[in-house]
Each structure stands twice: as C-alpha cells, then as structure tokens.
FIMAR-202274 format. One line per 8 residues: number of its first residue (from 1); their letters; for each residue x, y, z of N, C-alpha, C. Coordinates in pm, 1 decimal, decimal comma, padded with zeros to 6 digits. Example, Ala and Ser with C-alpha at 12.3 -4.5 7.8 and 13.67 -1.06 7.14 Angstrom:
2
1	AS	01319,0/-00569,0/00780,0/01230,0/-00450,0/00780,0/01320,0/-00330,0/00780,0  01285,0/-00225,0/00708,0/01367,0/-00106,0/00714,0/01290,0/00003,0/00787,0;
# end
This chain:
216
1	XXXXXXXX	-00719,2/02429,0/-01411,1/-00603,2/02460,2/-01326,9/-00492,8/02521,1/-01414,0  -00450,6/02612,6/-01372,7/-00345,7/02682,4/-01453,3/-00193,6/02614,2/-01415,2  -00079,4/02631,7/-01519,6/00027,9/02618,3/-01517,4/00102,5/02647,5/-01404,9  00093,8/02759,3/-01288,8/00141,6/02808,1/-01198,5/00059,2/02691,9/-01080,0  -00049,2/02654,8/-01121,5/-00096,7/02622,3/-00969,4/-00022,3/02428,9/-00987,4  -00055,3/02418,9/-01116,1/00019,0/02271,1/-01151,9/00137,1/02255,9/-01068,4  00222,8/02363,9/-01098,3/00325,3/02346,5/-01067,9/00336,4/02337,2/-00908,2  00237,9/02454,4/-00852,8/00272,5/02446,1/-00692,1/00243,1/02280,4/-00626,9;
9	XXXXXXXX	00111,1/02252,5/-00689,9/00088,1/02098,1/-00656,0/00206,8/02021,5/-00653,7  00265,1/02014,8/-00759,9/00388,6/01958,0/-00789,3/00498,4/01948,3/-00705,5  00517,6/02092,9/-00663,6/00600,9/02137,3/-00536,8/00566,2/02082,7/-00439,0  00460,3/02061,6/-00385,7/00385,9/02003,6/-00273,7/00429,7/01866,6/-00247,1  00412,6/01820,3/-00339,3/00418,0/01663,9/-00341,2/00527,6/01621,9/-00334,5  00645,2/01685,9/-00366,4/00773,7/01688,3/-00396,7/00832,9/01697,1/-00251,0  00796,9/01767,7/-00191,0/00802,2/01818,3/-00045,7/00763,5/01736,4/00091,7  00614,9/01691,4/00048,0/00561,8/01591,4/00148,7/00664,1/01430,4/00123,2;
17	XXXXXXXX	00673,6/01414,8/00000,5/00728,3/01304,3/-00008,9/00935,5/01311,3/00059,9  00986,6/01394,1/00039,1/01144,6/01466,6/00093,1/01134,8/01436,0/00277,6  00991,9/01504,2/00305,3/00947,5/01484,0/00459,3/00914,6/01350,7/00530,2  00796,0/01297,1/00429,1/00776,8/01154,0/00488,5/00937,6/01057,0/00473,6  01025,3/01104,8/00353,8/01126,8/01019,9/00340,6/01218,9/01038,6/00462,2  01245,1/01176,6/00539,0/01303,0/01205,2/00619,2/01266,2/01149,9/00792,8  01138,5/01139,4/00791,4/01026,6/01061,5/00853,4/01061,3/00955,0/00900,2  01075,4/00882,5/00807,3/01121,2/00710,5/00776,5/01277,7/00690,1/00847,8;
25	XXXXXXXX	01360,9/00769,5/00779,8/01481,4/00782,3/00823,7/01517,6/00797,5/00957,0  01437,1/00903,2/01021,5/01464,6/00927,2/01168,7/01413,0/00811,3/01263,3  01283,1/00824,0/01202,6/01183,4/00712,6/01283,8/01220,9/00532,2/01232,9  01242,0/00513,0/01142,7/01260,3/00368,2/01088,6/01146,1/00300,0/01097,9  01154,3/00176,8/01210,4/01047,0/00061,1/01179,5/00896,3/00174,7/01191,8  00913,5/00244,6/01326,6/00795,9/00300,7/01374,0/00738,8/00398,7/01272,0  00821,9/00462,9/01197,9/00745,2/00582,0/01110,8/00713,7/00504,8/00965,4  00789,0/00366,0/00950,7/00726,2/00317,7/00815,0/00588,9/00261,0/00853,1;
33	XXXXXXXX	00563,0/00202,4/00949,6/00418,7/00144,6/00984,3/00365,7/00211,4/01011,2  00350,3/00370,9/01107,5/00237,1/00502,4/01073,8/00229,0/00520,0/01011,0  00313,3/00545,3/00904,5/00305,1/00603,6/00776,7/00203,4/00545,2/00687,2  00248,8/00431,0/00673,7/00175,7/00319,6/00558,6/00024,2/00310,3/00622,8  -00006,1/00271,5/00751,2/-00090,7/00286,2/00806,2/-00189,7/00383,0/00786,5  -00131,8/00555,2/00777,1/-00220,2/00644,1/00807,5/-00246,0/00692,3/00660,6  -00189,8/00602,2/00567,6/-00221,1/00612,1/00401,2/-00319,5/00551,5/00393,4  -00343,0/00405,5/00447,5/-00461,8/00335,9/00395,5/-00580,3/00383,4/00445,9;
41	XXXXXXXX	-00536,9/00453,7/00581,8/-00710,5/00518,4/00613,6/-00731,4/00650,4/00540,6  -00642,2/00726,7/00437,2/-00685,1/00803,7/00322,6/-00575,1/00893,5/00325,3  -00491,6/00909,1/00419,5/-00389,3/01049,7/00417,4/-00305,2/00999,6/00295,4  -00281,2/01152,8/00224,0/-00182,6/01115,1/00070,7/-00040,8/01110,5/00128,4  00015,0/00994,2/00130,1/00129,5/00945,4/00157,8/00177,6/00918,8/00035,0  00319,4/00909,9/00026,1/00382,4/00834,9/-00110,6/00414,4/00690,7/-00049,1  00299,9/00605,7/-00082,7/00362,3/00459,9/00006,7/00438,2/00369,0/-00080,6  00484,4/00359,6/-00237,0/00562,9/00312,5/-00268,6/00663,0/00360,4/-00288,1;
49	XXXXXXXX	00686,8/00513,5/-00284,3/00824,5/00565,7/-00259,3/00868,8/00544,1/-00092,2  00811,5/00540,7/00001,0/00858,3/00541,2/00129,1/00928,1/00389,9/00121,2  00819,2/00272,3/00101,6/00867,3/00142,1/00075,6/00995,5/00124,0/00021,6  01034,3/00135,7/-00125,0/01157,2/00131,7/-00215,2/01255,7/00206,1/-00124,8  01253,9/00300,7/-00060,8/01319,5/00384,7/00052,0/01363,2/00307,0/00122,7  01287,4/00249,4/00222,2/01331,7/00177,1/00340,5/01370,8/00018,0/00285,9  01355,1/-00075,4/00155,4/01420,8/-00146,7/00125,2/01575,5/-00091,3/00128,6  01625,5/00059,8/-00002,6/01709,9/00125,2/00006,9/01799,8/00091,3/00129,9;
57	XXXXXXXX	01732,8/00124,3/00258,7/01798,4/00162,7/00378,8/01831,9/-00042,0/00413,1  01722,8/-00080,2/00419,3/01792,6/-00244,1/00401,9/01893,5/-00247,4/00381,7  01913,0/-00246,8/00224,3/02055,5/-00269,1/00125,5/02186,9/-00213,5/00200,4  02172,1/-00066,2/00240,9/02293,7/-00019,5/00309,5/02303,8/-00063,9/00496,1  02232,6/-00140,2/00533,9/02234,1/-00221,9/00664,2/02174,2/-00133,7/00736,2  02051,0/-00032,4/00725,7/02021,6/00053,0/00850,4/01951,3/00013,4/00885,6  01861,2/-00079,4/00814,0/01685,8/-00142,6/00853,3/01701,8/-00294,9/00812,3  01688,6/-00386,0/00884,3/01641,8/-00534,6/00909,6/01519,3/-00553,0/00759,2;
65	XXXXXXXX	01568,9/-00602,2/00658,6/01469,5/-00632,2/00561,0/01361,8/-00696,4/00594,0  01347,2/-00868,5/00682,8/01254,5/-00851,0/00730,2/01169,1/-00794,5/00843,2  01230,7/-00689,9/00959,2/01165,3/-00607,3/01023,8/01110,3/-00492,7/00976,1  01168,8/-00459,4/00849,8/01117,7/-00328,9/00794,1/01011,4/-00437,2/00693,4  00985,4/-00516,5/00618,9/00821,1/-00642,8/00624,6/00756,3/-00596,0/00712,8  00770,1/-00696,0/00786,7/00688,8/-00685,8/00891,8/00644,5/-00550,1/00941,8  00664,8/-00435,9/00927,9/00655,9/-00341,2/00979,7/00581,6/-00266,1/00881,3  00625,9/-00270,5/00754,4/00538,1/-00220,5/00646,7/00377,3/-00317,9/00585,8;
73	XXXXXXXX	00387,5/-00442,7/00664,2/00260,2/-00537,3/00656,2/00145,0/-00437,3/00754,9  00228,1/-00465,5/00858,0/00143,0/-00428,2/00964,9/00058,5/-00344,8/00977,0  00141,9/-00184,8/00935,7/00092,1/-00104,2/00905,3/-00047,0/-00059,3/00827,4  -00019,1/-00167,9/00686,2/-00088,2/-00176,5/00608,3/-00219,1/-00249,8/00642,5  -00169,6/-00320,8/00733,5/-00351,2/-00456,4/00760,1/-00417,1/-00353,3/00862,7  -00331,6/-00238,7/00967,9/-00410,3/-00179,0/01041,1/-00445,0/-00112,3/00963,3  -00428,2/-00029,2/00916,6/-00487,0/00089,4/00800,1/-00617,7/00062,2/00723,4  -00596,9/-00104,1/00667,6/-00711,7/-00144,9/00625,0/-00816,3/-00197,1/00727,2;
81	XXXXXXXX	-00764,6/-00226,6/00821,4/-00879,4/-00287,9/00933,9/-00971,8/-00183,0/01016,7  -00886,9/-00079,3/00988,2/-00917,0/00054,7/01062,6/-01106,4/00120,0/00956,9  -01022,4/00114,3/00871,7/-01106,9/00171,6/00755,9/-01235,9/00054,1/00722,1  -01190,9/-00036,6/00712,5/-01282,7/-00160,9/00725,9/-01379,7/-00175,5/00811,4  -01391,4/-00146,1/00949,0/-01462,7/-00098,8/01048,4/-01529,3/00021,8/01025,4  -01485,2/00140,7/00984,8/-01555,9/00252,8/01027,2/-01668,6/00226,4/00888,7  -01615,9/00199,0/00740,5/-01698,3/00170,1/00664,1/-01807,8/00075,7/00698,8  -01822,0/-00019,0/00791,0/-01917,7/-00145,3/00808,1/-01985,4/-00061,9/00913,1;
89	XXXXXXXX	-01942,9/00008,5/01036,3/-02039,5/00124,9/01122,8/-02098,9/00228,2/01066,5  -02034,9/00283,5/01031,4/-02078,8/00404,6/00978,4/-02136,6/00426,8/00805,8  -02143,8/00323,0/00696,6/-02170,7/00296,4/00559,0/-02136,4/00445,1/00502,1  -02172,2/00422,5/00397,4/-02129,8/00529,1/00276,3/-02169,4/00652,3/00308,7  -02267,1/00712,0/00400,2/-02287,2/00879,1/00418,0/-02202,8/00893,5/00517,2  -02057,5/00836,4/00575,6/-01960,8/00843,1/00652,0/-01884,3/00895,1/00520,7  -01836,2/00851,8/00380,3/-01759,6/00873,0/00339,6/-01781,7/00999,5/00249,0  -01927,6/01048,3/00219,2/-02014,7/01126,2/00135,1/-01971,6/01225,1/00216,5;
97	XXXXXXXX	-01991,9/01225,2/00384,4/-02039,6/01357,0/00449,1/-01828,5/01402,6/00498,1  -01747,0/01308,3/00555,5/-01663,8/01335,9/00600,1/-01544,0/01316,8/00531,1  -01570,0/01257,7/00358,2/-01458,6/01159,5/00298,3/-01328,4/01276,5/00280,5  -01371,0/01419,2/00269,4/-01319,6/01516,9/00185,6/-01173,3/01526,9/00295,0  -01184,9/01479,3/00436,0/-01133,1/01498,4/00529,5/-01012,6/01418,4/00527,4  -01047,6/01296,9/00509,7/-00947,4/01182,1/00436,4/-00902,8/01214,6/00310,9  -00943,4/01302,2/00231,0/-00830,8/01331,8/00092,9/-00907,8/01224,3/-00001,5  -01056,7/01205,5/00044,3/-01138,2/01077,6/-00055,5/-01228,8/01175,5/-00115,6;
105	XXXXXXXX	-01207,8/01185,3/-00212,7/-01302,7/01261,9/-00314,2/-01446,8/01182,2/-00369,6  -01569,1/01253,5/-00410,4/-01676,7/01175,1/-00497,5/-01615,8/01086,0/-00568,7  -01550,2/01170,7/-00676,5/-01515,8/01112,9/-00803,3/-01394,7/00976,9/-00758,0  -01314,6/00975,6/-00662,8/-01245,8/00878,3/-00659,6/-01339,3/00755,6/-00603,4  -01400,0/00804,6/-00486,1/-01507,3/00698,2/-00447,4/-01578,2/00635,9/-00565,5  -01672,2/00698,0/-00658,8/-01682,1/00632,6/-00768,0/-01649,0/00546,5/-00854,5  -01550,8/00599,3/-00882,0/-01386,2/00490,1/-00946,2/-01370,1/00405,9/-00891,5  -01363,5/00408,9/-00751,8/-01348,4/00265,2/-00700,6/-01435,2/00141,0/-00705,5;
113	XXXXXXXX	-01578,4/00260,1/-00698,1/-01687,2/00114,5/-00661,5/-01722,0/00076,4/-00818,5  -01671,4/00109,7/-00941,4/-01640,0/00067,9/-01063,0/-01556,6/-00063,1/-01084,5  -01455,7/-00020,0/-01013,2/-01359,4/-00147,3/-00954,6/-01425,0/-00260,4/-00889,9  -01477,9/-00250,0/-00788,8/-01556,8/-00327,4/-00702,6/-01651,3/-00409,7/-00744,1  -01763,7/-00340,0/-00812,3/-01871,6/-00417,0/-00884,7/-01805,6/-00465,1/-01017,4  -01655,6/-00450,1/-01108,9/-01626,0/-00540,8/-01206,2/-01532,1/-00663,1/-01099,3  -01483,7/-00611,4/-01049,1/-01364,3/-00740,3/-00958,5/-01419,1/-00796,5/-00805,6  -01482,8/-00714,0/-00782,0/-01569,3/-00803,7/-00639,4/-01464,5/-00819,5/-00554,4;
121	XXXXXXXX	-01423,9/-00886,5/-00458,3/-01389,1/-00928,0/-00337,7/-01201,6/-00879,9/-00379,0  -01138,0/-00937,4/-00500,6/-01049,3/-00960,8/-00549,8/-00965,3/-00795,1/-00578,3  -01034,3/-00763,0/-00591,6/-01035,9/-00597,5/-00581,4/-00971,9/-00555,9/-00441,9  -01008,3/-00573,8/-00352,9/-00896,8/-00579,9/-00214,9/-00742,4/-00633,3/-00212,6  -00724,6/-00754,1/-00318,9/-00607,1/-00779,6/-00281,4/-00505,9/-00706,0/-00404,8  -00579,3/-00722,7/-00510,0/-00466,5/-00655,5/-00637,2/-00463,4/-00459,7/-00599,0  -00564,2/-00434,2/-00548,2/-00611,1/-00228,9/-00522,4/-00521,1/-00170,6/-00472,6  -00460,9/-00268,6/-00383,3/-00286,3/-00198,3/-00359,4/-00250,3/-00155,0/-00439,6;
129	XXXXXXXX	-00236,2/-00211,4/-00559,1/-00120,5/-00143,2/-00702,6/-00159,8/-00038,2/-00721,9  -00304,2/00023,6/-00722,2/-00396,6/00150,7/-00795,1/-00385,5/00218,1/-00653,2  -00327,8/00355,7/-00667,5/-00356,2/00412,0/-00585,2/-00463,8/00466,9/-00529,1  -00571,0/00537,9/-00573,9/-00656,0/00573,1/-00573,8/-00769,4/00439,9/-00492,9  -00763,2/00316,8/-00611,8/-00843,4/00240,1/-00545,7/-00831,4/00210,2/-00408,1  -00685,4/00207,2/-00367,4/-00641,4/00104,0/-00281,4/-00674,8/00161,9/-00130,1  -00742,9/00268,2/-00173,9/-00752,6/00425,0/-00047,6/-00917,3/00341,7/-00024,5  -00988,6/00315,7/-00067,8/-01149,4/00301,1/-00088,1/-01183,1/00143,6/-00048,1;
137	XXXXXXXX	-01119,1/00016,1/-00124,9/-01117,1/-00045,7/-00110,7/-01189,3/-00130,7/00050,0  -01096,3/-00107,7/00121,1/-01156,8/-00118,8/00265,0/-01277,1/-00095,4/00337,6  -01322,6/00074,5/00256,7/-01430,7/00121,3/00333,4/-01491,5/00048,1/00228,5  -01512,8/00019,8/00110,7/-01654,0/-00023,2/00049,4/-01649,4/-00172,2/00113,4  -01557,1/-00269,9/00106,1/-01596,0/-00356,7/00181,9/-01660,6/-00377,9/00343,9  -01626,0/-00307,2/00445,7/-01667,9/-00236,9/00494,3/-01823,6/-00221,0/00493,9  -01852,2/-00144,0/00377,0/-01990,7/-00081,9/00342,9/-02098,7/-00185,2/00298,7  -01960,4/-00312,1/00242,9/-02077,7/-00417,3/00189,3/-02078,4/-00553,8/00268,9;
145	XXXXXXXX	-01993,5/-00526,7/00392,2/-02034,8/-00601,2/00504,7/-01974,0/-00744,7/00421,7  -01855,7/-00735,5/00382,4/-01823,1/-00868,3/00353,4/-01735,2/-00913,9/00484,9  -01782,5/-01059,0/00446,6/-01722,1/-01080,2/00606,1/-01601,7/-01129,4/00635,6  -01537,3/-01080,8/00777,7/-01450,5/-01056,4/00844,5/-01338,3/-01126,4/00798,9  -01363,7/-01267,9/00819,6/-01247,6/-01373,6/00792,8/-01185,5/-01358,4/00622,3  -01300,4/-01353,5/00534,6/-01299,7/-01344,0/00407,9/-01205,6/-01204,7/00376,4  -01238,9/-01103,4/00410,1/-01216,7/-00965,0/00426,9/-01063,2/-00978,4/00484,1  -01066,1/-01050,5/00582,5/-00882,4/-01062,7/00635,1/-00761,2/-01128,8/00534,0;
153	XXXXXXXX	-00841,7/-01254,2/00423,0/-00769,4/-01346,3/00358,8/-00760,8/-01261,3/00264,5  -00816,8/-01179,7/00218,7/-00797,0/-01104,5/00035,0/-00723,9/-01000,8/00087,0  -00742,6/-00892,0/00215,4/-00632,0/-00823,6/00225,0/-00515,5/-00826,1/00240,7  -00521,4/-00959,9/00318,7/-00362,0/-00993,8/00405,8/-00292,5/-01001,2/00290,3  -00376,2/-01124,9/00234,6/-00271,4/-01151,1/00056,8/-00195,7/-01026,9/-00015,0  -00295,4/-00966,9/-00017,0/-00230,4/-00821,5/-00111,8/-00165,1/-00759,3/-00053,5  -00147,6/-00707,0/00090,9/-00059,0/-00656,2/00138,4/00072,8/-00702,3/00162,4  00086,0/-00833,0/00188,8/00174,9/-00915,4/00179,1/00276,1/-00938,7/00048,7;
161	XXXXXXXX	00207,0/-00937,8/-00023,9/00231,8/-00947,5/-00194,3/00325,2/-00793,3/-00167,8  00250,3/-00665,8/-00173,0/00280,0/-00536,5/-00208,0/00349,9/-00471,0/-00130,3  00391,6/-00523,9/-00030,8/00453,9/-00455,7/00083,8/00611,6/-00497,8/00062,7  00596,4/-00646,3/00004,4/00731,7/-00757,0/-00043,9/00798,5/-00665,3/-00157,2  00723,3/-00632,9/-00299,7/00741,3/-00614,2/-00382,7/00846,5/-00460,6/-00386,1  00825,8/-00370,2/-00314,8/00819,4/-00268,4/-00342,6/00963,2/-00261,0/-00211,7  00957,6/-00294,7/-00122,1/01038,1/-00306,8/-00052,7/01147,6/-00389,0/-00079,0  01142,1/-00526,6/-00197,8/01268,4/-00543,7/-00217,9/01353,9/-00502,8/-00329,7;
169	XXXXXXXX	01216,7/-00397,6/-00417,2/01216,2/-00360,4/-00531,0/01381,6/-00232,2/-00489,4  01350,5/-00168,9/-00382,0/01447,4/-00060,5/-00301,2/01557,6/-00102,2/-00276,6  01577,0/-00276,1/-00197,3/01640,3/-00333,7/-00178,9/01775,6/-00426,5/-00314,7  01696,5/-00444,9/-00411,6/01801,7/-00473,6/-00500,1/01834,6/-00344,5/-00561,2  01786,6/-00217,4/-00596,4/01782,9/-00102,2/-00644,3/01941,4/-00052,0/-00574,2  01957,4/-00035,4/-00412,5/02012,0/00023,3/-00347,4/02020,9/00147,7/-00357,5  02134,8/00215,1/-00356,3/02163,2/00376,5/-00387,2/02112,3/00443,5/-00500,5  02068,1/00328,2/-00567,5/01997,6/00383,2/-00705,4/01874,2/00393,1/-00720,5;
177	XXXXXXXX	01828,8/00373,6/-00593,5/01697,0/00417,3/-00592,4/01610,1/00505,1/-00653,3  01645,7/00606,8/-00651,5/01566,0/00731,5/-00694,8/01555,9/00693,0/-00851,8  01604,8/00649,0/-00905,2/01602,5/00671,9/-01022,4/01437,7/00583,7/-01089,8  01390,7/00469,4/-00980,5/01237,5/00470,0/-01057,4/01134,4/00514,0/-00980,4  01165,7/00605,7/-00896,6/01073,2/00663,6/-00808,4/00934,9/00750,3/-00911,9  01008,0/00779,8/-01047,3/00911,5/00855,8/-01138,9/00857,6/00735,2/-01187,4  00850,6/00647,7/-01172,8/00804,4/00569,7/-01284,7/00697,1/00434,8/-01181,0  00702,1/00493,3/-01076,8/00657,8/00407,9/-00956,1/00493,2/00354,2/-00941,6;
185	XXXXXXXX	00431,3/00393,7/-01058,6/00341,4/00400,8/-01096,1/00258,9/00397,4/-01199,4  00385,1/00388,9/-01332,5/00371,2/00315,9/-01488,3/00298,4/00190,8/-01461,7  00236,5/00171,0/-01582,8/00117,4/00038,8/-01515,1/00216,6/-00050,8/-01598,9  00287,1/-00075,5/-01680,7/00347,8/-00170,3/-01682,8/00461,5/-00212,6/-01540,6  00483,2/-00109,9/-01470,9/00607,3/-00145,2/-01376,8/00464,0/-00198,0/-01280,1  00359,2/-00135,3/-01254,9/00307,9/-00221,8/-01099,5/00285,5/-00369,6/-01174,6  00229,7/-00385,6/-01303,4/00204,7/-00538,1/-01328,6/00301,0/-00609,4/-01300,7  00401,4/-00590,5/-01352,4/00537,6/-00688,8/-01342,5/00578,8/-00687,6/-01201,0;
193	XXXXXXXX	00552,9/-00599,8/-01107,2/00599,4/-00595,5/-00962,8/00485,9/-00714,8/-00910,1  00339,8/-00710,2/-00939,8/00277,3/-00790,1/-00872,8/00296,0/-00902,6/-00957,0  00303,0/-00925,9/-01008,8/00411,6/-01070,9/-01090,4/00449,6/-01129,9/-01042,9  00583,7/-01061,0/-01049,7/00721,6/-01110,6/-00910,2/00713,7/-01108,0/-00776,2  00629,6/-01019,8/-00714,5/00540,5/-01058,9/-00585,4/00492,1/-01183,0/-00548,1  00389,9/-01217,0/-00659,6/00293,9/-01312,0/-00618,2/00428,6/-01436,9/-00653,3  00528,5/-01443,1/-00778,6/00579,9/-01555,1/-00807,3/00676,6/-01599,6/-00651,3  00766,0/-01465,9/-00575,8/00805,2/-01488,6/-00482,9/00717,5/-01558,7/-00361,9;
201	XXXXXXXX	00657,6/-01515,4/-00358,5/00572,6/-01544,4/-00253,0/00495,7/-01711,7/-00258,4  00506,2/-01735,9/-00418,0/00466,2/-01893,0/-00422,2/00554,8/-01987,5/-00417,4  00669,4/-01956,6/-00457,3/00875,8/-01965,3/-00422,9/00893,2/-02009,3/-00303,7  00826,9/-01917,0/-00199,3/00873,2/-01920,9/-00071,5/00758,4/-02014,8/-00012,5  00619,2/-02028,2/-00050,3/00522,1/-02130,8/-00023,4/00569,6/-02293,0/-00051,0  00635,5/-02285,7/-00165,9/00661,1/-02383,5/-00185,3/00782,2/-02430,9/-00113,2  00854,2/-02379,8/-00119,7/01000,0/-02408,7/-00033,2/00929,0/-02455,4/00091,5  00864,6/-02386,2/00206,9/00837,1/-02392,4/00310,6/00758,3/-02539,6/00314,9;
209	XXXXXXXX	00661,1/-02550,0/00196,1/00582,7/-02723,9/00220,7/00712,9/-02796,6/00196,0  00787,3/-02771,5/00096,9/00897,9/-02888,8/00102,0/00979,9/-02900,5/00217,0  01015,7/-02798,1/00286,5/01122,1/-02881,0/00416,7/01034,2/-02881,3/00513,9  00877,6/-02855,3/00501,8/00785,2/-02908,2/00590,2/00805,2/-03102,1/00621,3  00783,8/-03119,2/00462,9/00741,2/-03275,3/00441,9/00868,8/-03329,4/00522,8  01040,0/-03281,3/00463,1/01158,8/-03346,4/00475,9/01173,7/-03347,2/00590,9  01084,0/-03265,4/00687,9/01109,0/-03259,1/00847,5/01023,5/-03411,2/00866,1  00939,9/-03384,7/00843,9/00837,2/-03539,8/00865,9/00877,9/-03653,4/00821,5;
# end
C-alpha cells in the first residue's frame, strides 16, 4: 500500500468516526445501542471512541450515565447474540463465503480462532478489549455450539465490564476527551481499563451483598 492510499484510509476513518460521533449526538440512547450493536455483528465502528463520547456527553448532563449503560450493554449482548446465532446456523462457510461483507477478513478470522483454541470460552469475555477478536468471537462460539446459558454468562460479563470501562473512562475525562482517543487502543491502556472494570464491578458486587445482608 502506498503512502497516498495510507493516508486516504486514514481519512476514512477519521471521517466515519466525526459521523458515527455526530450519530450519537443527534440520536443519543438509540444511536449508541445501533451503533455498538451493528459493530459486534462486524460493521467497522469506532466503539470505544463512540463510548468515551457518550460518557463525555454524561459528564456535561446530555446523557443519563446509567441509561447511556444500559444502552451501550444492550447493544452489545444483541450484536453478540445476533452473531452467535447465525454462527451456530449457518457454521464457518457462512463466514468463508459472506464474511468479506461484514468487514471479517480470512486473516482476521484466523487470528481469532488462535485466540480461541489458546483461551477457550474466556476469550468471549476479555475479546472486547481486541478489536479484531471481539468482531469473531461470537460467530466462532456460535460455530462451536457452546452452549447458550454458558455463552450468555462469559459474554454478559465482558460486555458489562467494557461497556462500564470506557464509558466512564469519557465520563471522568469530560471535555478532555479527545485527547486519549489516539491511544484508545495502546495495550497497556485496554489492560488497566479492564482492571478497573472488573475491580469496579467487584466494588459494586460487593457493596450490593453487603446492604443485601443489613436489609436481612
């Protein structure tokens, strides 16, 4: 690929992401849950820049932090449930013959099921962080017919985890958002995000058994 075409890519992306952000803005709860949604069944979305975005919009009072959750969960479990299905009907010459359509390449499919056969099941809930994986994920489970209930508990987790992270990541950020939008994808920043994800999220587990008990 030459320097000129680099660059147009570049432009591209620069562009789709300005649009989906504008997207979000007009639309709010409804265009963050298509959005996120129509990423996990393969369309190239920027879903942790849209996320950090609509925390953003949190911070300045335009979006309900937890309705814009909930809205960016949702999205995300349909996206995967969507894809989860067509992979378990249709198996892998669904993704061979039509993947190119979804923006799923050989070579990424590959990569993933690399992922898959070293991390197994577990691979669904951390694949959020990897972009690439996190596109595949679904359909190979899906493909390997893991089952349903199992398949619901490892995704929910991770989406839950990643949907938190990134959205409050926007949210303490505020107006200053943009400024780690380049970096939204340094593998030291997703580790430490799913860190503080998972630590929040055991924060809030725990809190919740304790004024469980104090109610009793």
């Amino acid at each position: 690929m030459t320097d000129g075409q680099i660059s147009n890519v570049r432009l591209e992306r620069v562009r789709l992401k300005e649009t989906m952000l504008d997207f979000i803005a007009q639309y709010g709860y409804l265009g963050l849950f298509s959005s996120i949604a129509a990423s996990l069944i393969g369309m190239p979305m920027p879903d942790e820049t849209m996320m950090v975005f609509a925390g953003y919009l949190s911070s300045a009072g335009r979006l309900s932090f937890p309705v814009a959750w909930i809205s960016s969960f949702a999205g995300s479990m349909v996206g995967m449930l969507v894809s989860y299905a067509i992979g378990r009907k249709f198996g892998r010459p669904f993704l061979e013959r039509y993947g190119k359509w979804l923006f799923l390449s050989p070579g990424k499919l590959e990569k993933a099921e690399k992922w898959f056969q070293a991390y197994g099941i577990w691979t669904v809930s951390f694949g959020y962080y990897i972009p690439v994986v996190r596109h595949f994920t679904c359909y190979l489970s899906g493909i390997g017919r893991i089952p349903y209930p199992r398949y619901v508990l490892f995704a929910g987790t991770g989406a839950a985890v990643w949907t938190f992270t990134f959205l409050y990541l926007g949210h303490m950020l505020g107006a200053n958002w943009r400024t780690i939008q380049d970096k939204l994808h340094s593998p030291l920043l997703l580790i430490l995000m799913l860190a503080a994800g998972i630590a929040v999220l055991f924060a809030l587990f725990v809190l919740g058994s304790a004024r469980k008990r104090s109610r009793n």
